[in-house]
C-alpha positions in Angstrom: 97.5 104.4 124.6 96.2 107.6 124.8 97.5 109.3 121.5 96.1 105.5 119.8 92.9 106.7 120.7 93.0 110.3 119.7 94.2 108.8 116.1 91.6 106.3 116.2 88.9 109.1 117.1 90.2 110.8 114.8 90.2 108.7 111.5 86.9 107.0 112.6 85.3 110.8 113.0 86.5 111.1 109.3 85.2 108.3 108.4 81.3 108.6 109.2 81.6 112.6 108.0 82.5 111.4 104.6 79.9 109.4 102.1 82.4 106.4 102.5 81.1 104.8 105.3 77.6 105.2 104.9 77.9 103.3 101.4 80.1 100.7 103.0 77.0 100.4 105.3 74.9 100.3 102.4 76.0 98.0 99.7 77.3 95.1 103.0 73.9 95.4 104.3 72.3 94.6 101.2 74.4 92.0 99.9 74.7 90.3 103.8 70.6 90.3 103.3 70.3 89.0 99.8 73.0 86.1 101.0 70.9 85.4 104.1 67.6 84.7 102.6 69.2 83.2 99.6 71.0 80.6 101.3 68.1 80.1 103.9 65.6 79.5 101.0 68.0 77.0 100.2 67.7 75.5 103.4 63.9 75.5 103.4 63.5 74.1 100.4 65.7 71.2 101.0 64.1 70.8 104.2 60.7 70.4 102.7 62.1 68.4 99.8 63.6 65.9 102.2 60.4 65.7 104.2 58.5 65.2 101.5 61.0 62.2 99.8 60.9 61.1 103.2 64.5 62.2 103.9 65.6 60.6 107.7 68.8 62.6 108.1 68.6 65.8 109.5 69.1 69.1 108.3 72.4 71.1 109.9 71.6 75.2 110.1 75.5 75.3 111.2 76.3 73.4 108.5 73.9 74.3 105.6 73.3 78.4 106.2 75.6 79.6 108.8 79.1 78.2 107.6 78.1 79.2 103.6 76.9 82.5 104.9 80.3 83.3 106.5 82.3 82.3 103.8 80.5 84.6 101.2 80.5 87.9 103.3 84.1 87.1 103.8 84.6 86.9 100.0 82.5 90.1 100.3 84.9 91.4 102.4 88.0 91.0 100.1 86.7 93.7 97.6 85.4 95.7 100.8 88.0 96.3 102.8 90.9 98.1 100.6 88.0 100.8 100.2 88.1 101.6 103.6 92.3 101.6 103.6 92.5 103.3 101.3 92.2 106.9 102.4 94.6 106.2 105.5 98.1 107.9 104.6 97.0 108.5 101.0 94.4 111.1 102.3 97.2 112.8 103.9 99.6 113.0 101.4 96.9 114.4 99.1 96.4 117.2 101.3 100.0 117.7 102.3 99.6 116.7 106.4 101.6 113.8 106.3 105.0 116.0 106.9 103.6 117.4 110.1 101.9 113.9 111.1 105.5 112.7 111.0 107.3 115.0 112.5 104.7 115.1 115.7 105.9 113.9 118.9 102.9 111.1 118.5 105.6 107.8 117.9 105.1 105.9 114.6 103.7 103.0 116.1 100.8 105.2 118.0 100.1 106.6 115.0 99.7 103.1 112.6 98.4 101.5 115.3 95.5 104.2 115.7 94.7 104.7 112.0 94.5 100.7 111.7 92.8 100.1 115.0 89.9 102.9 113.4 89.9 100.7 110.1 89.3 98.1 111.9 86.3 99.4 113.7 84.7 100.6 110.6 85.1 96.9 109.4 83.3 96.1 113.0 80.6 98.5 111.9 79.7 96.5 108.8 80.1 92.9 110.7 77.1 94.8 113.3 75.0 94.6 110.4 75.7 90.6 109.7 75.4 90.2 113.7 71.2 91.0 113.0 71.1 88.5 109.9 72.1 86.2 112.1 70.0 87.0 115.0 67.3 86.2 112.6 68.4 83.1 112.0 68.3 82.5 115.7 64.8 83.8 116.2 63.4 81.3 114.0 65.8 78.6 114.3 68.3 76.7 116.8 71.7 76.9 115.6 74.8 76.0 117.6 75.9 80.2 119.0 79.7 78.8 118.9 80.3 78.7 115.1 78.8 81.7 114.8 81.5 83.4 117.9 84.4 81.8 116.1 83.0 82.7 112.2 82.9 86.3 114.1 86.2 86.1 114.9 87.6 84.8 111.9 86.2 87.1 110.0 87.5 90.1 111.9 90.8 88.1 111.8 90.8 88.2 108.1 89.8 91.9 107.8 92.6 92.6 110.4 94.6 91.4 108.4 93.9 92.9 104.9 93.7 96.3 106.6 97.3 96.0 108.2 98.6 95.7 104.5 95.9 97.9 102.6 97.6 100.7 105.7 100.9 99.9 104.3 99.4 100.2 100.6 98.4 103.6 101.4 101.5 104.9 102.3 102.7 104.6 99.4 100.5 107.0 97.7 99.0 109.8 97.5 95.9 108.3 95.2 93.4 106.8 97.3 91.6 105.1 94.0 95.4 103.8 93.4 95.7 102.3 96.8 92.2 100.6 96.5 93.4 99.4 93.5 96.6 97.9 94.7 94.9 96.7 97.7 92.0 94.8 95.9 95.3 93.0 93.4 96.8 92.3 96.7 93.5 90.5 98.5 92.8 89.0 95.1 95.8 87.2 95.2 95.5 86.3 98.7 92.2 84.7 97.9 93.2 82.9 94.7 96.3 80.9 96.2 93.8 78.4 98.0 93.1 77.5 93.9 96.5 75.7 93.7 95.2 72.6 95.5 93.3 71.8 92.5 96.9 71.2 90.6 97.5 68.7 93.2 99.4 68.0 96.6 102.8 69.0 96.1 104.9 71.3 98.8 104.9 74.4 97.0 101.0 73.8 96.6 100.7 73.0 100.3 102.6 76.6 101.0 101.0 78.7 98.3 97.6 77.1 99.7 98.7 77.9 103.4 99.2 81.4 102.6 95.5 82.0 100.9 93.9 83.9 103.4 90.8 82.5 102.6 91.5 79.1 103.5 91.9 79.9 107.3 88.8 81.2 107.2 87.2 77.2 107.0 87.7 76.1 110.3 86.5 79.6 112.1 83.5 79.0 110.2 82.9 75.6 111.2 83.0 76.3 115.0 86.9 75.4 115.3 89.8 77.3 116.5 93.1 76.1 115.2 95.8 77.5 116.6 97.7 77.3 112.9 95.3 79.8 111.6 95.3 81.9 115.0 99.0 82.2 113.9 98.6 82.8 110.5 96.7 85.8 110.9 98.2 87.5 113.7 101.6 86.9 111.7 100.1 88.8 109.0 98.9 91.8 110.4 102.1 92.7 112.6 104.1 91.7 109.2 101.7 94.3 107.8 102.1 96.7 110.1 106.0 96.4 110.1 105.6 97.2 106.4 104.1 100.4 107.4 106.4 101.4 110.4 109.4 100.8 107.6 107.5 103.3 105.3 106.0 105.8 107.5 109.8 106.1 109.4 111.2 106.7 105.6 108.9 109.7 104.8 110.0 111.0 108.7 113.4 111.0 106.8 112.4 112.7 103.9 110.2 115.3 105.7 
C-alpha cells in the first residue's frame, strides 16, 4: 500500500506541476458552468411558461436539470479523460525511465495501481468543480441529494473506467498525443454502441448496447443503483488494468 501511494504522490505531483491539469481545470469548469445555467434556464423558463398556461403538474429539478446535467459532463468526460492518460507510461518511455521503473522492486500491480489510482484523483479534481454547480442548485432549489450521490458515483465509475484502459493505451507508446488519440477512438466507440438500439431489439443489439459505457450511466443519474451496471464497470476497469499488467510485465521482459 505504501509504494501505491508514493506512485500515486508521485504522478499526481506531476500532474499539477505541468500546464495539464490546470487546463483540465479550466476548460471542465467552464463547460460544467455554461451546462448548469443552460439547462437551468431551461428549467425556469418552462417553469414560468407552465405557470403562466396554467400548467398543474409539477416541475422535477431531479428530473429536468440534475439527470441532463450529469449526462452531458459525462459526455464531457469521454473527450476529457484520455488527456489525462495519456502521459502515464508514454511519458516515461519518452524520457527513457520506463526500463528502471520496471526493473524496481515496486511490483507491477503497485505500480498500475498507483499511476491509475492518481488518474483517477485528477478526474476527482475536475468532478470538485461540478460538486459547486450543483451546490448551487441546492442553494436556490430543493432537489432530492440521492441522485446527485449516485450521478457522483456513476460518473467516477465511468471515468474509472476509461482511465484503466487509456493506462493500458499508454503503454503502448511512447507519444502521449498518440495515446490521447487512441484513447478518445476507444471512448468514442464506447459511447456510440448505445446507437445500435435505434436498429432495433435484436441480441447482438442488446450486447453491443450493454457494452456502451454510456448507457450505464442512465440509472446512476436517475438516483438508482443497479447492480448490472455496478458490474459492468468494475469488470471494466480490472479488465483494463489486466491489459496493463500483461503489457507493463512484457516490457520487464524486454528491459
Amino acid at each position: 500500500m505504501r509504494n501505491i501511494w508514493t506512485v500515486c504522490r508521485r504522478e499526481l505531483y506531476a500532474y499539477f506541476v505541468s500546464p495539464i491539469a490546470w487546463v483540465l481545470l479550466t476548460i471542465f469548469a467552464f463547460l460544467s458552468g455554461a451546462f448548469t445555467y443552460l439547462i437551468s434556464a431551461a428549467f425556469l423558463r418552462a417553469s414560468l411558461e407552465g405557470q403562466m398556461s396554467g400548467q398543474t403538474f409539477p416541475m422535477n429539478v431531479n428530473e429536468q436539470v440534475i439527470a441532463p446535467l450529469f449526462s452531458n459532463m459525462a459526455v464531457v468526460g469521454l473527450f476529457l479523460i484520455p488527456l489525462i492518460s495519456m502521459r502515464l507510461f508514454a511519458e516515461e518511455k519518452r524520457q527513457g525511465t520506463i526500463e528502471l521503473l520496471v526493473t524496481s522492486p515496486v511490483h507491477d500491480v503497485e505500480i498500475i495501481i498507483g499511476k491509475w489510482l492518481s488518474a483517477v484523483l485528477m478526474y476527482g479534481a475536475l468532478l470538485v468543480v461540478l460538486l459547486a454547480d450543483y451546490a448551487f442548485l441546492f442553494v436556490y432549489g430543493n432537489p432530492d441529494w440521492k441522485p446527485v450521490a449516485t450521478g457522483f458515483l456513476g460518473i467516477l465509475l465511468q471515468g474509472g473506467c476509461l482511465l484503466a484502459f487509456g493506462t493500458f493505451i499508454s503503454t503502448l507508446t511512447r507519444n502521449q498525443i498518440v495515446a490521447g488519440a487512441v484513447g478518445f477512438a476507444l471512448a468514442l466507440v464506447l459511447w456510440i454502441l448505445n446507437w445500435t438500439t435505434s436498429f432495433g431489439n435484436s441480441d447482438t443489439v442488446q450486447v453491443l448496447n450493454y457494452l456502451s459505457i454510456v448507457s450505464h450511466m442512465d440509472s446512476f443519474s436517475r438516483g438508482v443503483i443497479d447492480t448490472k451496471d455496478l458490474i459492468y464497470y468494475v469488470s471494466m476497469i480490472f479488465f483494463g488494468l489486466f491489459l496493463t499488467a500483461r503489457s507493463l510485465e512484457s516490457l520487464r521482459w524486454r528491459a
